[in-house]
C-alpha positions as CSV (number, residue, x, y, z in Angstrom):
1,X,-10.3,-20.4,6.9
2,X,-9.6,-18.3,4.0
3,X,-11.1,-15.6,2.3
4,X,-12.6,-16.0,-1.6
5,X,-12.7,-13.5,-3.9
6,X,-14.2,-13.1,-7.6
7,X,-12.0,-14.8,-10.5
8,X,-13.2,-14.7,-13.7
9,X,-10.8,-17.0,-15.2
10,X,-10.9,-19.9,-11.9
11,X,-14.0,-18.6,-10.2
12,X,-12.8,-18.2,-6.9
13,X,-9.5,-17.0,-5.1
14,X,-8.7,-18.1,-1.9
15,X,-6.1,-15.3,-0.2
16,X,-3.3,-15.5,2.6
17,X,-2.0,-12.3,3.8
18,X,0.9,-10.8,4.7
19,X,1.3,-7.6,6.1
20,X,4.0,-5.0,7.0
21,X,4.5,-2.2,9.5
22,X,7.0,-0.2,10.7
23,X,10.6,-0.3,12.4
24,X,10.7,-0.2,16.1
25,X,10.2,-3.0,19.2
26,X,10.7,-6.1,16.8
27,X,13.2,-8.2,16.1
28,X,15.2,-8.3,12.7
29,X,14.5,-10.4,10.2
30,X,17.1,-13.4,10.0
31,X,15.4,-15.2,7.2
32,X,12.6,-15.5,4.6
33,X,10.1,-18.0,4.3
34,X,7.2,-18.9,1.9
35,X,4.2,-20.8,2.7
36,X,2.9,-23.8,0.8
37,X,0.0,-23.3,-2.0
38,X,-3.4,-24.7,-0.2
39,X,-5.3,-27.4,-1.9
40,X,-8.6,-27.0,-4.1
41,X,-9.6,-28.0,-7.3
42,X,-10.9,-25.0,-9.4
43,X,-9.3,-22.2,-7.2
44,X,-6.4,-19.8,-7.4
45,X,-4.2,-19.7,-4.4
46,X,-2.6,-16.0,-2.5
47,X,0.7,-17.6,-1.1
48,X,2.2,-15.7,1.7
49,X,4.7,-13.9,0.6
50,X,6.8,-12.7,4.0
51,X,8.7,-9.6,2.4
52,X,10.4,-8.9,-1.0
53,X,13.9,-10.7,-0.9
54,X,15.9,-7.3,-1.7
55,X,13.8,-5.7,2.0
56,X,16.3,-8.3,3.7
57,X,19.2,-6.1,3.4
58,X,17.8,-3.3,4.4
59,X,17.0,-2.5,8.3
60,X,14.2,-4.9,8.2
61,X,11.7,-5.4,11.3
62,X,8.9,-8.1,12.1
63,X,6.1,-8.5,14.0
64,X,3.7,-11.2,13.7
65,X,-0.2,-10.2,14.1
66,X,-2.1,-12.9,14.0
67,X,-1.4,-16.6,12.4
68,X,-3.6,-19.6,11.7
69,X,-3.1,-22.5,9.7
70,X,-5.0,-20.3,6.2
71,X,-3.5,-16.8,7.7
72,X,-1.1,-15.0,8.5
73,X,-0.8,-11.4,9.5
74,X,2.7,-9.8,10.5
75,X,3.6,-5.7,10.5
76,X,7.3,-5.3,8.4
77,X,9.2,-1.7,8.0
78,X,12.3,-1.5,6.3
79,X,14.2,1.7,6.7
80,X,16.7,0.9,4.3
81,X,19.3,4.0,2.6
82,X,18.3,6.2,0.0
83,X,20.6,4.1,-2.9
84,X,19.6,1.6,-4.8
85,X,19.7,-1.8,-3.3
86,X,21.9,-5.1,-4.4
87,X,20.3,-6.3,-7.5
88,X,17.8,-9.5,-5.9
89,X,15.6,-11.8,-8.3
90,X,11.8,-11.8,-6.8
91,X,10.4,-15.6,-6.1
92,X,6.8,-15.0,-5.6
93,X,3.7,-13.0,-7.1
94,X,3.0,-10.5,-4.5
95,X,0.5,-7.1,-4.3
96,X,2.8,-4.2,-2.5
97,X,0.8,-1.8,-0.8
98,X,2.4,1.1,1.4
99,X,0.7,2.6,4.8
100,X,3.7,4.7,5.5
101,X,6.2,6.2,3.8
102,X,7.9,6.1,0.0
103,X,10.4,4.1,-1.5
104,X,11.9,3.7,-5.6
105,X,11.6,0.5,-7.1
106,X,13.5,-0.5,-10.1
107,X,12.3,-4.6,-12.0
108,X,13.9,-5.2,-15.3
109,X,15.4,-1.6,-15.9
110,X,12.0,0.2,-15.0
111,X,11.8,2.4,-12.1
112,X,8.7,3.3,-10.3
113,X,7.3,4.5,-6.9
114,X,5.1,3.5,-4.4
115,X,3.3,5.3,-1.9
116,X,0.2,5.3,0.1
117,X,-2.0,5.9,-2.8
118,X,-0.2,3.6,-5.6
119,X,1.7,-0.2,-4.8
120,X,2.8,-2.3,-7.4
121,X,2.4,-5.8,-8.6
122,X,5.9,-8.0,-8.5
123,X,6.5,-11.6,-10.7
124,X,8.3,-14.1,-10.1
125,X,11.8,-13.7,-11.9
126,X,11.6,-10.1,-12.0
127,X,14.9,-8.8,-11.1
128,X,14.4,-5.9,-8.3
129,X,16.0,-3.1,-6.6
130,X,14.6,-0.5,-4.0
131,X,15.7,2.8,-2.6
132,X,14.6,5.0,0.0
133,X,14.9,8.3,-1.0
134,X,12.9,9.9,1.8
135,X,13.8,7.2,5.1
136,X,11.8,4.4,6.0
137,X,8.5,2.7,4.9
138,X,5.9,0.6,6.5
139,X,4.0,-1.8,3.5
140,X,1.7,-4.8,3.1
141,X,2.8,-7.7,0.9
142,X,-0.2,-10.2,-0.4
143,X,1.2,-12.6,-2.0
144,X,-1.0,-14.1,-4.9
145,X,-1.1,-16.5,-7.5
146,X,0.7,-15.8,-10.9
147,X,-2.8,-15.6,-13.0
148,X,-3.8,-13.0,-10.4
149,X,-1.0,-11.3,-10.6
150,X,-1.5,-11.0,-14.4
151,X,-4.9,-9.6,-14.1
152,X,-4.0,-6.8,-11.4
153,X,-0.2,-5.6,-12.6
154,X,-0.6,-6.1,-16.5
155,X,-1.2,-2.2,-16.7
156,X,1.3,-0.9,-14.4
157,X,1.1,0.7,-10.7
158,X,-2.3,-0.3,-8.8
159,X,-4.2,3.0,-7.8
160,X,-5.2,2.1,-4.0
161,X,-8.6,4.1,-4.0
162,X,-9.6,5.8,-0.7
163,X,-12.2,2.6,-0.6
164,X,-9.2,0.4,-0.7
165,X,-6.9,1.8,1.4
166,X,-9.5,1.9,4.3
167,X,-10.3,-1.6,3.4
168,X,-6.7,-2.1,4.2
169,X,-6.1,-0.1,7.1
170,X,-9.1,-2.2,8.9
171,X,-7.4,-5.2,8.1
172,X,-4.6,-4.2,10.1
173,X,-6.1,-2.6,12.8
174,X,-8.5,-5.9,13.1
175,X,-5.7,-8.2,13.3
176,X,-4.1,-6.3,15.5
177,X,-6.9,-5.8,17.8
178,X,-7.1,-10.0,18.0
179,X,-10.0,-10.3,15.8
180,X,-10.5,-14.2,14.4
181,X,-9.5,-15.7,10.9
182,X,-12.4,-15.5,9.7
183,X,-13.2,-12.0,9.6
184,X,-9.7,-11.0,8.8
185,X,-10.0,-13.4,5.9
186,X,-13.2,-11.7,4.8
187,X,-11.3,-8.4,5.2
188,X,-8.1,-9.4,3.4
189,X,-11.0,-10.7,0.1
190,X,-12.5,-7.4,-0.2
191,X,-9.5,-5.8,-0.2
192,X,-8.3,-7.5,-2.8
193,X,-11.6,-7.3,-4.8
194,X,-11.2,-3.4,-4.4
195,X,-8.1,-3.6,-6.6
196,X,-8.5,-5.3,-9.6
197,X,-8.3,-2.8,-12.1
198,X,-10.4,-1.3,-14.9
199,X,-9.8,-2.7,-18.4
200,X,-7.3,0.1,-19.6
201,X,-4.8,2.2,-18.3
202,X,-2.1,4.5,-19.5
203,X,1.4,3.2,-18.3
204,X,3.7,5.4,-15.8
205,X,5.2,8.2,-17.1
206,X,8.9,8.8,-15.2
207,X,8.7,12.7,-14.6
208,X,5.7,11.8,-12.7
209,X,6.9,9.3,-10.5
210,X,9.4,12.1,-9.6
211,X,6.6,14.5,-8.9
212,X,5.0,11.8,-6.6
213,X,8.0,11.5,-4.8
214,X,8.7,15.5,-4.2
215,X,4.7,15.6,-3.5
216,X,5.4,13.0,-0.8
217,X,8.4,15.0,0.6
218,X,6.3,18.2,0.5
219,X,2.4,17.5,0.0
220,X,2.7,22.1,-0.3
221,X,5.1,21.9,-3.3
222,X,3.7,24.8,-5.9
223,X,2.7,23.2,-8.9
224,X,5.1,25.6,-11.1
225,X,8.1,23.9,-9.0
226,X,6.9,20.4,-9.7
227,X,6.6,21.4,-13.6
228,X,10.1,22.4,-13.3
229,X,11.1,19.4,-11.9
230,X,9.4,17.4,-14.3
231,X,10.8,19.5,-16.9
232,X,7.3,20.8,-18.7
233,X,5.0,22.9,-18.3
234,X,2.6,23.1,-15.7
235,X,-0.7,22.7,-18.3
236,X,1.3,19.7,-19.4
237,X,1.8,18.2,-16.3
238,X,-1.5,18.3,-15.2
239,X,-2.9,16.9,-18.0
240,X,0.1,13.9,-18.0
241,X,-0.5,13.3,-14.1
242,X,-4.0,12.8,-14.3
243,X,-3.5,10.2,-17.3
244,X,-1.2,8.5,-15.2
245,X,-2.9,8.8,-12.0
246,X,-6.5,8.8,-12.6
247,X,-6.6,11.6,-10.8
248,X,-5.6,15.9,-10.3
249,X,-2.2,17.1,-8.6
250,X,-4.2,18.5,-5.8
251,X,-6.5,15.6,-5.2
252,X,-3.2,13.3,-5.3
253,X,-1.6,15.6,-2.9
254,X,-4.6,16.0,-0.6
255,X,-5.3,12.3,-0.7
256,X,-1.4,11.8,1.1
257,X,-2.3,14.4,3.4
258,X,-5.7,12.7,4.5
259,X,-3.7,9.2,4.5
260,X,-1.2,10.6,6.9
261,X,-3.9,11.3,9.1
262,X,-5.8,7.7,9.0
263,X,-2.2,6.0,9.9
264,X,-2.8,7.8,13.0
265,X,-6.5,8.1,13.7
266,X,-6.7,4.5,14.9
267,X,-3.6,4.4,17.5
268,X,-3.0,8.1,18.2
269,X,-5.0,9.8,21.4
270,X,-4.5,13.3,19.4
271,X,-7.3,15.4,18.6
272,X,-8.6,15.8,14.9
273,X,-7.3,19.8,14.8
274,X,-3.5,18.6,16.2
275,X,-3.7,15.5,13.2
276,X,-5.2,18.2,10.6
277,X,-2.5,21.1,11.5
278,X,0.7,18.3,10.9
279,X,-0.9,17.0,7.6
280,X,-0.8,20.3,6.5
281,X,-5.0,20.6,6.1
282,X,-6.2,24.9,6.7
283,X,-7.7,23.5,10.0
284,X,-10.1,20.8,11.4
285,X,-13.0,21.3,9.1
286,X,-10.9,21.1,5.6
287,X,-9.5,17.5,7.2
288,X,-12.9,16.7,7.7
289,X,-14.7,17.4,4.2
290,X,-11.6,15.8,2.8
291,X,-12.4,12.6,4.4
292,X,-15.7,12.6,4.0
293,X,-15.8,13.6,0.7
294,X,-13.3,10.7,0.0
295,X,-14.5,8.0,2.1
296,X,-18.7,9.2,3.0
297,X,-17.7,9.0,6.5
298,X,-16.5,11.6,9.4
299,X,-12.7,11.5,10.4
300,X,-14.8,10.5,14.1
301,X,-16.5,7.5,12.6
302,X,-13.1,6.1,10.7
303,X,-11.3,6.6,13.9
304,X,-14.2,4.2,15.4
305,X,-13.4,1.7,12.9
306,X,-9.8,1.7,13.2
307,X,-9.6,1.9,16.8
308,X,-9.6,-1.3,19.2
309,X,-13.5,-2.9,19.2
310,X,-15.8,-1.4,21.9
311,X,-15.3,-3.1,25.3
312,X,-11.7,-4.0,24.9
């Protein structure tokens, strides 16, 4: 079974998912394989796409979740050096969404970054590189039909909102707690439905992708060092990161803080204060009024959700 989301153009997309996760206890990835477009008259079909062709030579790990004839779910991390990789021309229409982690991207002589609160959108043809200027990643690749990809990438980055990236986060912790096709296919639609974008947005600026990446390497970085590094003022920047964003410097930087916590709230026995003190929150209760105020629910009550079901 697959998953349908809205299409305004089709009216329905049906999804396949692939997912990525980090290095460690799985086997390299000898090869890359695409699976076939499903039949339907009328609908718009997500292809799995197992990982961007330029990943394979990188240190590139797999391990598969969960697979049905409509689905497939599989953690990937690439850990690959902080140059940029051989030049590699991308074959399928894919959403990128990061859990872990940073890494440059460079398609047709623009460089971007993604993190866990932007991915991108890749095309077919697009010519791609990737760097990993701060060590290794663990992402989510979705492949999707070309007219999809269209609608979601046509302005640049994808903002994962907190909505989203909890949306994806369950996906993976429900696939890997066993849970059926069906309700990871259900998952895997609303995620995708939480990231078509609004009808306008400014494009990526590149002395902001460069703050992203020092915010990422230091979510403490005083804003009159990022200025400097973006080579403006600090008034300026603000105002250029938000257009580009969508949102403030400091929300930006305390969103990566609270994110580092979720990708450990489901499969980490430490307490809320240890999680808060590493992320780099004042204590306990500013993790928890972050996460709330981002996501209306109590770091407690998304640690429920991400964990393994009740009675496993």
């Amino acid at each position: 079974m697959v998953g349908d989301v809205p299409d305004a153009e089709q009216g329905r997309v049906q999804i396949r998912l692939e997912a990525g996760s980090g290095p460690g206890g799985a086997e390299p990835i000898k090869q890359c394989s695409h699976a076939p477009s499903l039949p339907g008259a009328g609908r718009a079909v997500l292809n799995v796409l197992v990982v961007p062709g330029a990943y394979r030579r990188a240190m590139l790990t797999q391990a598969v979740l969960a697979e049905a004839p409509d689905l497939r779910v599989a953690t990937v991390g690439c850990s690959g050096p902080a140059r940029w990789s051989a030049p590699e021309e991308v074959t399928s229409s894919a959403v990128v969404l990061v859990r872990r982690g940073v890494f440059a991207r460079r398609a047709d002589g623009r460089a971007g970054v993604a993190d866990p609160v932007q991915g991108y959108v890749q095309r077919p043809g697009q010519v791609q590189q990737v760097a990993h200027p701060a060590g290794a990643d663990t992402c989510t690749s979705i492949g999707i039909a070309p007219a999809l990809a269209d609608r979601l990438g046509w302005a640049g980055p994808l903002t994962v909102s907190p909505r989203a990236d909890l949306a994806h986060r369950r996906l993976i912790a429900r696939a890997t707690a066993g849970a059926g096709p069906a309700d990871l296919a259900e998952l895997a639609a609303d995620l995708i439905a939480r990231l078509l974008p609004p009808p306008a947005r400014r494009p990526p600026r590149r002395s902001v992708d460069d703050v992203r990446v020092a915010l990422n390497a230091d979510p403490r970085a005083r804003l009159d060092d990022l200025a400097e590094l973006a080579g403006c003022s600090r008034w300026h920047l603000s105002r250029t990161f938000h257009e580009v964003t969508g949102v403030t410097i400091n929300t930006y930087r305390l969103r990566l803080r609270a994110r580092a916590v979720l990708a450990e709230l489901g499969d980490s026995a430490a307490g809320l204060a240890e999680l808060a003190a590493r992320a780099g929150f004042a204590d306990q209760a500013h993790l928890s009024r972050t996460i709330r105020r981002e996501l209306g629910l109590s770091p407690g009550e998304v640690r429920r959700l991400l964990g393994p079901p009740a009675g496993r």
